[in-house]
C-alpha positions in Angstrom: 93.1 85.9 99.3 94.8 88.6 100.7 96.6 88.7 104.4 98.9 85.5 105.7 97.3 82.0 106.0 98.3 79.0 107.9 97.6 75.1 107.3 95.4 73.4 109.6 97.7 72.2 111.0 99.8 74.7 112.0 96.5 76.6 113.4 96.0 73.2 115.8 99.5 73.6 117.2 99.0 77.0 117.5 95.4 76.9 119.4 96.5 73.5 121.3 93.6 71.5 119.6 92.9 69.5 117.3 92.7 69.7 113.3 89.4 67.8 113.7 88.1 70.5 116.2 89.1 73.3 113.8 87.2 71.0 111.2 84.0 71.3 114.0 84.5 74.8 114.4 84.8 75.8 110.7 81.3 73.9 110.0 79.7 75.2 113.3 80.6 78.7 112.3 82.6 79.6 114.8 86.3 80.0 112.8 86.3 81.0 109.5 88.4 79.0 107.2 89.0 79.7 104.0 89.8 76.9 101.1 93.2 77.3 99.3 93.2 78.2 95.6 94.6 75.2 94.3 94.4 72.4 96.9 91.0 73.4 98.0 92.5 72.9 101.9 91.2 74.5 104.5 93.4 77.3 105.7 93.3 79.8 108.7 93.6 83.7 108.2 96.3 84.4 110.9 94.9 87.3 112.3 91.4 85.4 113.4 93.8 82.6 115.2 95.6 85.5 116.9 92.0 87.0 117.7 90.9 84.4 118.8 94.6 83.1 120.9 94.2 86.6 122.8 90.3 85.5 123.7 91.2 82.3 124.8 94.4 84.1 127.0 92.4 86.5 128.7 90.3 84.3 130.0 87.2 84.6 128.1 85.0 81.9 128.0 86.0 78.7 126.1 84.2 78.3 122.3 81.9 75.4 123.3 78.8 74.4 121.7 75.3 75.4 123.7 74.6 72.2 125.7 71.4 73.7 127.6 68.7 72.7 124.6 66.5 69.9 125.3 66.7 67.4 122.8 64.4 64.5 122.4 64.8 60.8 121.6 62.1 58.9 119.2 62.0 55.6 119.4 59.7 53.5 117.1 59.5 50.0 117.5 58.9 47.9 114.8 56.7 44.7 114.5 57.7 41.1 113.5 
């Protein structure tokens, strides 16, 4: 692993969220983590949080997931 990494949670303070929404983000695809060598934690390559700290500054639109899919509901109701 080459470049500097930060903990999780020194990558939530830094972004103002939380560790479980880097969690979110890592599975969603939308940050990169990487998993340390021996702990197997998830850690942040520095220059993607600063990447992604000059997005969020110049007032690029927030990382959210698309809400605008339909989703559908089955319900089955089951007999006595």
């Amino acid at each position: 692993m080459n470049g500097t990494f930060v903990t999780i949670k020194e990558a939530s303070e830094m972004l103002g969220v939380s560790k479980l929404t880097l969690r979110n983000w890592d599975n969603s695809g939308k940050l990169s983590a990487y998993r340390h060598p021996i702990s197997n934690y998830r850690v942040y390559k520095r220059e993607a949080l600063d990447a992604l700290i000059a997005k969020m500054e110049s007032g690029a639109r927030p990382i959210r997931e698309d809400k605008s899919r339909v989703r559908k509901l089955v319900v089955k109701q089951l007999d006595d």
